[in-house]
N, C-alpha and C positions, 0 to 999 in steps of 0.2 A: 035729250042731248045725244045720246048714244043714235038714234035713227039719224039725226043730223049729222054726225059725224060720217056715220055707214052709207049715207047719199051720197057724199064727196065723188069727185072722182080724186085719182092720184096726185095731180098736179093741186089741186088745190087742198087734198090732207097735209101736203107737205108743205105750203105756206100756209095753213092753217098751225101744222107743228112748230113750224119756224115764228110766226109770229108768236105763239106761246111763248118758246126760250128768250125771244127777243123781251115781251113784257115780263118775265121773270129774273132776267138778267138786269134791268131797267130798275125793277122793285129793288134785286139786292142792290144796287148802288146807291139807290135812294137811302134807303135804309142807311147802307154800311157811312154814307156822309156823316151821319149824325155820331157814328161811333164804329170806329174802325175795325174794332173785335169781331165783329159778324165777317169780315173780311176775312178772318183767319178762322170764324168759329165753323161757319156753314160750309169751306169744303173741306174742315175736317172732319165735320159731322159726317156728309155723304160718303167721306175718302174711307172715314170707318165704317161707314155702313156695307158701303162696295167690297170692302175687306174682310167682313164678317161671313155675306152673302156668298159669297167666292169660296170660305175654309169651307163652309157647310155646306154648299152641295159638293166641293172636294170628299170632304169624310163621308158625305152623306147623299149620294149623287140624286139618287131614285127618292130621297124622303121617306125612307123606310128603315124605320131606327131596327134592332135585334130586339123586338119585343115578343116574337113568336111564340116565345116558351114560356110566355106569360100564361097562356091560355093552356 
């Protein structure tokens, strides 16, 4: 998959991406019909995920905790 992808040229990774979000986007509606919760669960899930992702490389840019003086 990954050599298929890396063949692409530009114009077509980008409606290659694009249809992605599109059948992503597609699934969560399907889904959220059946029970609206996923409407509010899944982009608070990401919303938190984005927000987690964001403090820690704030406090922690590099991913290099202060473990030096372990050793």
């Amino acid at each position: 998959m990954k050599e298929l992808y890396e063949s692409l040229r530009p114009k077509e990774a980008r409606i290659f991406r694009w249809s992605a979000a599109a059948a992503a986007a597609a699934l969560w509606f399907a889904i959220a019909w059946r029970s609206a919760w996923v409407l509010l669960l899944v982009p608070m899930i990401g919303g938190g995920f984005v927000f987690f992702v964001r403090r820690n490389r704030r406090l922690d840019p590099l991913g290099h905790a202060e473990d030096d003086d372990f050793f």
